[in-house]
C-alpha positions in Angstrom: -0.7 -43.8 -18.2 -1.4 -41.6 -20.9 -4.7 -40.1 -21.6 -6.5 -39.9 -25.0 -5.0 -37.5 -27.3 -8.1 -35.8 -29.9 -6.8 -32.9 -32.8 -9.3 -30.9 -33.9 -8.8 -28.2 -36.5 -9.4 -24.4 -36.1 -9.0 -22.0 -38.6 -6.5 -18.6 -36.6 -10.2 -16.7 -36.4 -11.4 -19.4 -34.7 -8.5 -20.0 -32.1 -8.1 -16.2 -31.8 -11.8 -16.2 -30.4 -11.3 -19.3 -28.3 -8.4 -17.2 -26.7 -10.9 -14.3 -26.1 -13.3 -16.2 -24.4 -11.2 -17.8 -22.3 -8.9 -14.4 -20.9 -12.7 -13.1 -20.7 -13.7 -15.8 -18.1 -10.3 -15.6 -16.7 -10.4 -11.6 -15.8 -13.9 -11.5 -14.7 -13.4 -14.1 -12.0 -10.0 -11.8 -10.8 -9.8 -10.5 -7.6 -6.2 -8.2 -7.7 -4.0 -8.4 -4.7 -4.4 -6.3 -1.5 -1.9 -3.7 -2.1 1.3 -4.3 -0.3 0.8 -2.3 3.6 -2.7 -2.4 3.1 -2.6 -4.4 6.2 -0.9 -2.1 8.6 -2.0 0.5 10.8 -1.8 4.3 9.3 0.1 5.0 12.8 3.1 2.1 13.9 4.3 1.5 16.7 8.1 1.1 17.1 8.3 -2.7 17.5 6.0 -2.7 14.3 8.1 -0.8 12.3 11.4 -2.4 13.2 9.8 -5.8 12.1 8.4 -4.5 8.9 11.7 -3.0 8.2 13.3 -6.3 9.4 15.9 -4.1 11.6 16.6 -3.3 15.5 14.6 -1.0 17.4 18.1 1.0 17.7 18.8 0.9 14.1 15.2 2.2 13.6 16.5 4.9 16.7 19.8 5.6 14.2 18.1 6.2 11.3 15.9 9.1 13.0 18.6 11.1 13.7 20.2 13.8 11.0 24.0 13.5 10.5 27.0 14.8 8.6 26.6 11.5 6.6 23.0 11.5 5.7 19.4 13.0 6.6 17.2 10.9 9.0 16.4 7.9 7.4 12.8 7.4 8.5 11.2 10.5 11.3 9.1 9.4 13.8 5.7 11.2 15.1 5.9 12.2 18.4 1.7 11.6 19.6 1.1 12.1 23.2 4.3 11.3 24.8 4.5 8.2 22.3 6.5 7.5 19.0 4.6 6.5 15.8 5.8 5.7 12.4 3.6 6.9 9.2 2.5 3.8 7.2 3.1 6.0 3.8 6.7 6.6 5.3 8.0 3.1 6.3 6.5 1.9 3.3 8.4 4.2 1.5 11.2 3.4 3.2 10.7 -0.4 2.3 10.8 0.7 -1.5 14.2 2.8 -0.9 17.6 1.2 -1.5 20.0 3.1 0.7 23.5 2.9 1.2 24.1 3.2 4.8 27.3 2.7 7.1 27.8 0.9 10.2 30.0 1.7 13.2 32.8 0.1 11.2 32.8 2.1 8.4 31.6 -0.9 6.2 28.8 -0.8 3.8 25.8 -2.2 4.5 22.6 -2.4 2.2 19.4 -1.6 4.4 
């Protein structure tokens, strides 16, 4: 059940070098994380923003318009005709904790 159990002795140098070697091999075989949004497009579409941002397309219609209450949340593009969302803005967006109110008067976090 158990497997063999050897103790060997080190003096600190020696373990301290052991360490070394090992966080060494352990960084040079790394390969950091894509950063987050790296996958999207520099230009969303509205259905792709509202599932990034996990809320409705008329939420994501809300929170372009300015009001007594608060600036526009997120501002789309307007490119030929169509509405895009900046990558660098709904990521952005993502980041923010907002306090925002719904039709009740209620808090909601966002």
């Amino acid at each position: 059940m158990f497997g063999t159990v050897t103790q060997i002795q080190v003096t600190p140098d020696q373990l301290t070098e052991l360490v070394r070697i090992a966080v060494r091999s352990e960084l040079a075989n790394y390969t950091p994380p894509a950063p987050e949004g790296s996958d999207l497009p520099d230009l969303m579409t509205r259905r792709q923003t509202s599932e990034t941002l996990q809320v409705s397309l008329t939420t994501l219609h809300e929170w372009a318009k300015d009001s007594d209450e608060r600036p526009a949340v997120l501002v789309p593009l307007k490119i030929n005709g169509r509405v895009r969302y900046s990558r660098a803005d709904v990521l952005a967006a993502l980041k923010e904790s907002r306090r925002f109110k719904n039709k009740a008067g209620e808090g909601r976090v966002a």
